[in-house]
C-alpha positions as CSV (number, residue, x, y, z in Angstrom):
1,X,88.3,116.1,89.5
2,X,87.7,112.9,87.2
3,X,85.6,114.0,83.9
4,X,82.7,112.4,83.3
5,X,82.8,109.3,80.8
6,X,80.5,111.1,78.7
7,X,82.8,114.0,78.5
8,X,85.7,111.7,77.7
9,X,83.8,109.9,74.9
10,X,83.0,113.2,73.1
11,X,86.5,113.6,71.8
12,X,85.6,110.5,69.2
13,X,82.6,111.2,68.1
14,X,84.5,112.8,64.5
15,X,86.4,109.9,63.7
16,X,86.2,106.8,60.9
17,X,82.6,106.5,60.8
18,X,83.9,102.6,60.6
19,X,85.3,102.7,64.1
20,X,82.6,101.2,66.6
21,X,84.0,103.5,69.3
22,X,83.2,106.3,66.9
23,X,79.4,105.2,66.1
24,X,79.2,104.6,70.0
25,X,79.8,108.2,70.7
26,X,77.4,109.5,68.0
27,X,74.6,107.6,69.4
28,X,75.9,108.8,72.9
29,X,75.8,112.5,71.8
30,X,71.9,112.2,70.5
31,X,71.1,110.3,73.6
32,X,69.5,113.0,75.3
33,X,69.1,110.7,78.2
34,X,72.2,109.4,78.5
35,X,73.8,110.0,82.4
36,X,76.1,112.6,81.0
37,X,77.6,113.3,84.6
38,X,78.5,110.1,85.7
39,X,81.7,108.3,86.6
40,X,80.2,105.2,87.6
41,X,80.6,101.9,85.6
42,X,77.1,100.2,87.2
43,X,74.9,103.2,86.4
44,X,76.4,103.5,82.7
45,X,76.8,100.1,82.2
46,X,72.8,99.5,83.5
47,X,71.8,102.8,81.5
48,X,73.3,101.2,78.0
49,X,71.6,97.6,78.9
50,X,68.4,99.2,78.6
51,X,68.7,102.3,76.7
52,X,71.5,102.0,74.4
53,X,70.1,100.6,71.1
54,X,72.9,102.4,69.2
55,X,75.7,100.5,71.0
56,X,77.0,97.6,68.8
57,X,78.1,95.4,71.6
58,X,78.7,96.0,75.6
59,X,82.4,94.7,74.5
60,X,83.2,98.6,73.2
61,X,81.7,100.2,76.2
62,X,83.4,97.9,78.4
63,X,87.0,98.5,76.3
64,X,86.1,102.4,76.1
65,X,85.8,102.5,79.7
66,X,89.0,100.9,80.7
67,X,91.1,103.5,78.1
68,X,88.8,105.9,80.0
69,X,90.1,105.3,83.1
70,X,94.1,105.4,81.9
71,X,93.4,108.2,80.2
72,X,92.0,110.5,83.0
């Protein structure tokens, strides 16, 4: 069974605080919200559109996904 992306994204959260990847899994981790069991791209994706205000630019979701989905 696949993780869940939030899962995944948890192992960066203590990194370079400089690291956008980083500062996106922070904000995830106080997003009380956030769809922490999902492994779809559409609900995340639609989720941060609205929601997440700590995400610098789709561009790192979209580039943390894709080492997501190598990675597990």
């Amino acid at each position: 069974m696949m993780c869940s992306f939030y899962r995944y994204l948890l192992k960066f959260r203590d990194g370079k605080k400089e690291d956008p990847v980083v500062r996106f899994a922070n904000g995830v981790y106080y997003d009380h919200s956030f769809p922490k069991a999902s492994t779809d791209y559409d609900e995340i994706s639609r989720y941060l559109e609205m929601n997440g205000d700590y995400l610098e630019s789709m561009s790192i979701f979209d580039e943390t996904w894709e080492r997501f989905l190598h990675e597990v």
